[in-house]
Backbone as ProteinMPNN parsed JSONL, in Angstrom:
{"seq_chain_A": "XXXXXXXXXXXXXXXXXXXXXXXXXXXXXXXXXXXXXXXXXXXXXXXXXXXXXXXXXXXXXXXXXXXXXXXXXXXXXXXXXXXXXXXXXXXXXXXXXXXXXXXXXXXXXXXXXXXXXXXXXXXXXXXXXXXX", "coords_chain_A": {"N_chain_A": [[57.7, 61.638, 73.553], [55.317, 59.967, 73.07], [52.101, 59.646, 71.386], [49.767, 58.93, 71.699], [49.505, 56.901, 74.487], [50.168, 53.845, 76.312], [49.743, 52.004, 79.498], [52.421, 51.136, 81.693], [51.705, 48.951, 82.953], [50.275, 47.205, 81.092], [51.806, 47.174, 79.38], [53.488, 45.35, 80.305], [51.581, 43.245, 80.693], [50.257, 42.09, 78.425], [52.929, 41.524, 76.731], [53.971, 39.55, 78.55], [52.086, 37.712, 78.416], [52.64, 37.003, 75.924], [55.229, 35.42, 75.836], [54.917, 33.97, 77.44], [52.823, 32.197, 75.605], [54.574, 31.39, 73.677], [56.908, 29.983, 75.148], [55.369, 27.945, 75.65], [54.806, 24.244, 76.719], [56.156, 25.153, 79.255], [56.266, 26.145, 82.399], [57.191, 30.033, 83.251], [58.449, 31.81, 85.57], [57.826, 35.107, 87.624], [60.323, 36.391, 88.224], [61.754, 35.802, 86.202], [60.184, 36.49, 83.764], [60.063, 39.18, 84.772], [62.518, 39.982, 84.424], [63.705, 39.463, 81.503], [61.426, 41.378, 80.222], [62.922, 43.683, 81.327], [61.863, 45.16, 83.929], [60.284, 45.805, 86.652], [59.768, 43.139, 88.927], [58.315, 43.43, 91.22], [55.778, 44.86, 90.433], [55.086, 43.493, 88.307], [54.015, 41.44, 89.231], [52.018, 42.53, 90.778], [50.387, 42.82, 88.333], [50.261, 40.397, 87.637], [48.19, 39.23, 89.384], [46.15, 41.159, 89.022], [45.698, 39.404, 86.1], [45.794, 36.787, 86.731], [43.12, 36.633, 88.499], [41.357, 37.053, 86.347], [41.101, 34.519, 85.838], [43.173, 33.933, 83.209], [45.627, 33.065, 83.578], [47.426, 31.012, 85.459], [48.94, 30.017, 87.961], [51.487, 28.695, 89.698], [52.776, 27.091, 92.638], [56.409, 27.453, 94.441], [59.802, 25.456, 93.726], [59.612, 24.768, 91.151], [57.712, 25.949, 90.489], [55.699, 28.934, 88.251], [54.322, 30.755, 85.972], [51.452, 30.111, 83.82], [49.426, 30.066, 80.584], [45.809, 30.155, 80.907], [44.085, 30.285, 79.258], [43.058, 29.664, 76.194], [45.411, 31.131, 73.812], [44.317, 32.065, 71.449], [41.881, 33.128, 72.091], [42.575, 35.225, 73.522], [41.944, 38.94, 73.435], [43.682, 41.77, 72.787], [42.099, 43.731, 73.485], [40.808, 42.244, 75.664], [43.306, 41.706, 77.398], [43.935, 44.592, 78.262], [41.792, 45.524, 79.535], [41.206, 44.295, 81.561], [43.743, 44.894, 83.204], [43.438, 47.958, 82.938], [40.585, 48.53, 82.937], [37.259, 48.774, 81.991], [36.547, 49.405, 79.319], [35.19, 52.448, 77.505], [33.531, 53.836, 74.405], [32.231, 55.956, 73.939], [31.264, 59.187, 74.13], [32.585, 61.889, 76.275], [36.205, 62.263, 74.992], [37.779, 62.855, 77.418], [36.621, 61.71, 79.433], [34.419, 63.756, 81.25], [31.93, 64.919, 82.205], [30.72, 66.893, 81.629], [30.742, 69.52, 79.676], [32.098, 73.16, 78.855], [31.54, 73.659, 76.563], [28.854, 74.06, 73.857], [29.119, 72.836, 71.809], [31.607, 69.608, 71.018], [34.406, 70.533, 71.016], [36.324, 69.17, 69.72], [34.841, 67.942, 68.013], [33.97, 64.94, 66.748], [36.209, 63.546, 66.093], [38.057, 62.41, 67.855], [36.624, 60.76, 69.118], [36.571, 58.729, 66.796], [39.056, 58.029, 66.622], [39.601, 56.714, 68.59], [37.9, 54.547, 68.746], [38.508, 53.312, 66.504], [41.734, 52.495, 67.776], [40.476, 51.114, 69.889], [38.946, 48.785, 68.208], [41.444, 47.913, 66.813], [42.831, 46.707, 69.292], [41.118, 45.159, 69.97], [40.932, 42.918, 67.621], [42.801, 41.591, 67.615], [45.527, 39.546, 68.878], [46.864, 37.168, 71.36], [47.846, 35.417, 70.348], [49.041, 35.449, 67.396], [50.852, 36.173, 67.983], [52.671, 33.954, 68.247]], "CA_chain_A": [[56.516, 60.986, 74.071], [54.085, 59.177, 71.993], [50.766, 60.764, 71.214], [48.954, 57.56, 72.391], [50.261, 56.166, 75.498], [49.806, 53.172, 76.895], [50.502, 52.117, 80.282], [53.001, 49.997, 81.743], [50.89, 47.383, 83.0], [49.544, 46.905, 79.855], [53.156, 46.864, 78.222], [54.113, 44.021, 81.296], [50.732, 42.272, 80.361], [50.928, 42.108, 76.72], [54.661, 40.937, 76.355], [54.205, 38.005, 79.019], [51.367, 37.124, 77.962], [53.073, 36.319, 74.628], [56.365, 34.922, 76.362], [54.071, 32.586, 77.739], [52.498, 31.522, 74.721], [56.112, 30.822, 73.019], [57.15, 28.982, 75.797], [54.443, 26.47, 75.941], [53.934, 24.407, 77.864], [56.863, 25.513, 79.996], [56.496, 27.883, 83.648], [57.77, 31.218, 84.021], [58.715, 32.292, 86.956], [57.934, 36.216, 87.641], [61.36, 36.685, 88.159], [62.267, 35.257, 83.962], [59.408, 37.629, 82.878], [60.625, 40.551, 84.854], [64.011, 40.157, 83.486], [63.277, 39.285, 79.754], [60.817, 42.722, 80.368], [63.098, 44.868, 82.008], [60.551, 45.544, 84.337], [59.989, 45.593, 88.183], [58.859, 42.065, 89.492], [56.264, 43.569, 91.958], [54.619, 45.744, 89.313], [54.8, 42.587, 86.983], [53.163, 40.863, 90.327], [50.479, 43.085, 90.787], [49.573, 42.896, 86.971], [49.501, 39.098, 87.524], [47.396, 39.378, 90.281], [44.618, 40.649, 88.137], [45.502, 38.534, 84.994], [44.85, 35.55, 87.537], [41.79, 36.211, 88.989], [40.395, 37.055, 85.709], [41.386, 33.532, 84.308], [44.354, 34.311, 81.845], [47.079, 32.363, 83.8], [47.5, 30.038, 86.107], [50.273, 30.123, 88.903], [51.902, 26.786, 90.502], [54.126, 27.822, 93.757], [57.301, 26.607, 94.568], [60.853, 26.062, 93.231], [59.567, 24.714, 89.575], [56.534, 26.905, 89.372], [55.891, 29.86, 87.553], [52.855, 31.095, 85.332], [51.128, 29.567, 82.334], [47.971, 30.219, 80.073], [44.825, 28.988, 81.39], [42.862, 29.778, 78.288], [43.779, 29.56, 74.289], [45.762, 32.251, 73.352], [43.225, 32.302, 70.136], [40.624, 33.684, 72.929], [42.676, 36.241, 74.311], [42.691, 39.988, 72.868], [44.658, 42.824, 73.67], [41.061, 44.535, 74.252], [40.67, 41.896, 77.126], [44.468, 42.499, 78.309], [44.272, 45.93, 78.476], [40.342, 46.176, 80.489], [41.823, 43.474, 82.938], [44.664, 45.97, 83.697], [42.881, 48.978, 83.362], [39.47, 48.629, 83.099], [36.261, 48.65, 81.076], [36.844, 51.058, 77.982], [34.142, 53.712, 76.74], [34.018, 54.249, 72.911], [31.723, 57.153, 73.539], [31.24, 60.515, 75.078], [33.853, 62.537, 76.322], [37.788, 61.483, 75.628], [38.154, 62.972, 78.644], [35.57, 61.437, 80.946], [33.557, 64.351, 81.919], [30.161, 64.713, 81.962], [29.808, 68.564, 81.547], [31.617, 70.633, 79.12], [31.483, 74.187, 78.747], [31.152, 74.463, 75.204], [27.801, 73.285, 73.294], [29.702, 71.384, 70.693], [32.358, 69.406, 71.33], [35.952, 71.436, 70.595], [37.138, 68.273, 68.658], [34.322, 67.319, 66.82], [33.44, 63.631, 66.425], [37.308, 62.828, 65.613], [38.742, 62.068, 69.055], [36.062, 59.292, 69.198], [36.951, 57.827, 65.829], [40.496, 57.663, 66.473], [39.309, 56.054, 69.525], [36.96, 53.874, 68.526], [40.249, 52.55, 65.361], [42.477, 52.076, 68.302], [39.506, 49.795, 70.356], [38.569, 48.137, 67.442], [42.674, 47.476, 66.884], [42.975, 45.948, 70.16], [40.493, 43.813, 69.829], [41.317, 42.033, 66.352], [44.667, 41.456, 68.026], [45.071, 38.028, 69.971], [48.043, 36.772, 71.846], [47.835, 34.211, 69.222], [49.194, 36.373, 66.219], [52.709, 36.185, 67.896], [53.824, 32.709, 68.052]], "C_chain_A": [[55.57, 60.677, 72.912], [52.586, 59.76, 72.468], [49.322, 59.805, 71.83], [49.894, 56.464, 73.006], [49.346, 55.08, 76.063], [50.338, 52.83, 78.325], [51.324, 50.817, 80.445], [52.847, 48.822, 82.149], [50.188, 46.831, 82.25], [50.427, 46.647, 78.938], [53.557, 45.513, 78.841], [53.134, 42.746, 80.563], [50.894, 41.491, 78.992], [52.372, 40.855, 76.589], [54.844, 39.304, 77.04], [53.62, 37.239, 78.702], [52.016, 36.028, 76.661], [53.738, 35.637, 74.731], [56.014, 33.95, 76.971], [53.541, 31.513, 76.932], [53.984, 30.818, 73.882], [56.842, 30.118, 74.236], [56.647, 27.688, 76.119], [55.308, 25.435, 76.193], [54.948, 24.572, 79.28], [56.327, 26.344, 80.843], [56.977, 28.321, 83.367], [57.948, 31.844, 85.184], [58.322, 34.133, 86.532], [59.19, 36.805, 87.853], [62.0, 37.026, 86.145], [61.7, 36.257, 83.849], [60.214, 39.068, 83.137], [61.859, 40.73, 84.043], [63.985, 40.437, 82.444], [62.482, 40.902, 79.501], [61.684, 44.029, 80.646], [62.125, 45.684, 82.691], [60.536, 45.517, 86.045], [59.466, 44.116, 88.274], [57.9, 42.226, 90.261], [55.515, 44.417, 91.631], [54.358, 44.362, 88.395], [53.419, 41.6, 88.319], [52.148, 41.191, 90.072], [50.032, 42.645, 89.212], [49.146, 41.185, 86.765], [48.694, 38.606, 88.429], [46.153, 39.302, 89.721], [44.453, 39.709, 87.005], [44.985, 36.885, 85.422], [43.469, 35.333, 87.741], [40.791, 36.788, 87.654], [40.323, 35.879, 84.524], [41.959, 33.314, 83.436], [45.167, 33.675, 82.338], [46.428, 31.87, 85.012], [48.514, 30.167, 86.922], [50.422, 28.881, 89.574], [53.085, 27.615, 91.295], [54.992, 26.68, 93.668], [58.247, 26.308, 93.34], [60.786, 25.734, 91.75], [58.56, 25.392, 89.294], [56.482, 28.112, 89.089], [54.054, 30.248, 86.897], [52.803, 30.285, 83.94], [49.862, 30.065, 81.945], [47.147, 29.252, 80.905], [43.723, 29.28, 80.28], [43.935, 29.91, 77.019], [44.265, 30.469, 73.845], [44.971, 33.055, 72.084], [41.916, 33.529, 70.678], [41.37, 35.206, 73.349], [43.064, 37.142, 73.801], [43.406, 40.439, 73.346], [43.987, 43.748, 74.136], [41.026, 43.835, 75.581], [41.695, 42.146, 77.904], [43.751, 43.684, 79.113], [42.863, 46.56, 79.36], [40.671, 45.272, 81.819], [42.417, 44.487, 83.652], [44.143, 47.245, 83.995], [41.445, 49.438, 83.58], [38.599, 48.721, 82.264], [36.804, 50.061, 80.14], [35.549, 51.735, 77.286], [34.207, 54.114, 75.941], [33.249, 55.454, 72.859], [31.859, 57.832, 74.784], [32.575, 60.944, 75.134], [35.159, 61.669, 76.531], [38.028, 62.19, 76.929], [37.623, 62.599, 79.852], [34.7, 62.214, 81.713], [32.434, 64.649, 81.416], [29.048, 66.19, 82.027], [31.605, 69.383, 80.818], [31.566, 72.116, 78.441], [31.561, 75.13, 77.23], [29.872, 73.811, 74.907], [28.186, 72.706, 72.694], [31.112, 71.434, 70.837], [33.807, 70.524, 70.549], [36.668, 70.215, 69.52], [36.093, 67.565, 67.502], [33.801, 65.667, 67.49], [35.191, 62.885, 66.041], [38.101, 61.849, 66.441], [37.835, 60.289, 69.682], [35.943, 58.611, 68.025], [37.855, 57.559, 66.011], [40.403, 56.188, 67.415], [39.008, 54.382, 69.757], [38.045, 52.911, 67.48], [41.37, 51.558, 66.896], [41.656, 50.888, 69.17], [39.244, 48.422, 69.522], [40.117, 47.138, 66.963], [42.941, 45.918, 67.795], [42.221, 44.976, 70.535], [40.36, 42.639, 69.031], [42.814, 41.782, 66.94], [44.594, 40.666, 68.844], [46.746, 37.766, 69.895], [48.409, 35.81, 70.664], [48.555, 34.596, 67.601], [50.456, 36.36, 66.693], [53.118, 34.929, 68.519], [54.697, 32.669, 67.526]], "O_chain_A": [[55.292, 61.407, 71.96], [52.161, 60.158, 73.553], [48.216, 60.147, 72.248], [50.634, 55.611, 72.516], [48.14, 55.217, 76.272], [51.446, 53.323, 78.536], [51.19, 49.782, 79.793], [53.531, 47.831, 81.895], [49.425, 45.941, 82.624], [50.175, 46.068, 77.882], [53.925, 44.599, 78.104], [53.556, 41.704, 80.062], [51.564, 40.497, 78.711], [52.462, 39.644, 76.392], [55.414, 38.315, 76.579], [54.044, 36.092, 78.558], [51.917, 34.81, 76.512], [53.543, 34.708, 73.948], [56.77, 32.986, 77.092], [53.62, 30.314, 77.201], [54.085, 29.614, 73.65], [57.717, 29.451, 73.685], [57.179, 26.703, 76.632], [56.505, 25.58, 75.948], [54.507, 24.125, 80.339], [55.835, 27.363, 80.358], [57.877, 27.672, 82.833], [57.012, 32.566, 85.528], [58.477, 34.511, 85.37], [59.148, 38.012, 87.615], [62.385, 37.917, 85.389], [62.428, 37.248, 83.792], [60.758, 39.814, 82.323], [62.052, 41.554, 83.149], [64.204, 41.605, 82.126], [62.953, 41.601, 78.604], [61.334, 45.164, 80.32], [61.62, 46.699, 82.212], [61.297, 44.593, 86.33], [58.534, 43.934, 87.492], [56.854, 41.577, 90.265], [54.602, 44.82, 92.351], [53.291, 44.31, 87.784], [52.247, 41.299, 88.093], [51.326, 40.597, 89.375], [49.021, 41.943, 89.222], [48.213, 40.727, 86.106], [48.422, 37.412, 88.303], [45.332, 38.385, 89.677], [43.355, 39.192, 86.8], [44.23, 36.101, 84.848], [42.769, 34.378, 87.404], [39.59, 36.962, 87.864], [39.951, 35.86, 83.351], [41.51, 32.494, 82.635], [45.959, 33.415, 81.432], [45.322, 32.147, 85.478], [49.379, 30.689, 86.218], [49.495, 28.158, 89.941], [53.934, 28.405, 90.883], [54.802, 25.554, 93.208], [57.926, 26.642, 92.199], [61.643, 26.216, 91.01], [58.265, 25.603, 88.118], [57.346, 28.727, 89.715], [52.962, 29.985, 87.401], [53.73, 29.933, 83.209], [49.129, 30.508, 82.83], [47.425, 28.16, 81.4], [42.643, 28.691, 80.293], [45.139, 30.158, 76.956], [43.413, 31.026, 73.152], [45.003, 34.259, 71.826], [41.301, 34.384, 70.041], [40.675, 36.217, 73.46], [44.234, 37.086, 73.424], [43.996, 39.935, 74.301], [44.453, 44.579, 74.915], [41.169, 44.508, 76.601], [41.495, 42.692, 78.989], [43.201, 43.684, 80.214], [42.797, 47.718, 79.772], [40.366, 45.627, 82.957], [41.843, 45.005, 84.61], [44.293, 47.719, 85.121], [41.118, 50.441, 84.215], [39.22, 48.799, 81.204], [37.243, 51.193, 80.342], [35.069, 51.107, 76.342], [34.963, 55.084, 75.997], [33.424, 56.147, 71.857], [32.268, 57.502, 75.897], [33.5, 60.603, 74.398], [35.42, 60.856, 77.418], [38.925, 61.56, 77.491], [37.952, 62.959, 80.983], [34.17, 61.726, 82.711], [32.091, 64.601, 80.235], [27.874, 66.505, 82.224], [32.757, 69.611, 81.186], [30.917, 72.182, 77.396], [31.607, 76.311, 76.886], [29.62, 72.893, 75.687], [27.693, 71.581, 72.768], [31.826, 72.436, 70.841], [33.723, 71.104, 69.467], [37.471, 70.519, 68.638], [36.383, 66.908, 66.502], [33.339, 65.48, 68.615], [35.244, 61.694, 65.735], [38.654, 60.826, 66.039], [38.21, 59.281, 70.281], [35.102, 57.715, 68.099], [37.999, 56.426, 65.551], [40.859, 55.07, 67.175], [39.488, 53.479, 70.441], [38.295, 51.762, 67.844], [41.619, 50.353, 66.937], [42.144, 49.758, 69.154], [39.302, 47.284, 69.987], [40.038, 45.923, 66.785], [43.127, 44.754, 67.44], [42.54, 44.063, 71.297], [39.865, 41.583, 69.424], [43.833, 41.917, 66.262], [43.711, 40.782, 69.693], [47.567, 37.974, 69.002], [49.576, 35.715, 70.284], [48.427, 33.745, 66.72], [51.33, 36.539, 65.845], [53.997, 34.984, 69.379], [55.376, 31.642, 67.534]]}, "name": "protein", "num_of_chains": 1, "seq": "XXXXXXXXXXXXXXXXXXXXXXXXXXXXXXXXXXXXXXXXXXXXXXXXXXXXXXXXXXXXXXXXXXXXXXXXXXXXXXXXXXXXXXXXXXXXXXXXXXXXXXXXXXXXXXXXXXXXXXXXXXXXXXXXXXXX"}
């Protein structure tokens, strides 16, 4: 197991995203993606569910349509991926999300939100656009 996990709707997002961009201006069907992914099609669904309604693709029904970009791959990080999918991200306070801990100073220090804060900062200099 990897020490920083991501999840898999964020591995689905990611990858089609890109498979989209290298296909220009060709559809995908959610079927192609799932495949090419090795992936479930109604987990890849749901994840294009939200990538839709937040503007990242486009869907055309019926037997030639599929998904496409609806903005510039130049625009789109892997910080916005990955808050679509999972949600707004918090560079401070507790890595663990709680809001009472029963030491006075943190047990890790200040490190757990630098690492943090590297991997945010990562995913946001990172644009679908970098893998054509």
């Amino acid at each position: 197991m990897s020490l920083i996990n991501f999840s898999e709707g964020f591995f689905i997002a990611v990858h089609s995203l890109i498979l989209l961009e290298k296909h220009k201006p060709e559809r995908l069907s959610a079927k192609f993606l799932a495949q090419e992914l090795h992936s479930s099609q109604a987990h890849l669904s749901k994840v294009f569910q939200k990538l839709t309604k937040a503007g990242v693709v486009t869907s055309v029904r019926g037997p030639a349509g599929g998904f496409v970009l609806n903005k510039d791959s130049e625009e789109i990080t892997f910080l916005d991926i990955y808050e679509i999918v999972e949600g707004r991200v918090n560079i401070s306070g507790c890595v663990f999300g709680k809001s009472y801990c029963a030491f006075t100073t943190c047990i890790f220090g200040n490190e757990l939100n630098k690492l943090t804060k590297e991997v945010y900062d990562k995913l946001n200099s990172t644009k679908i656009s970098d893998f054509r």
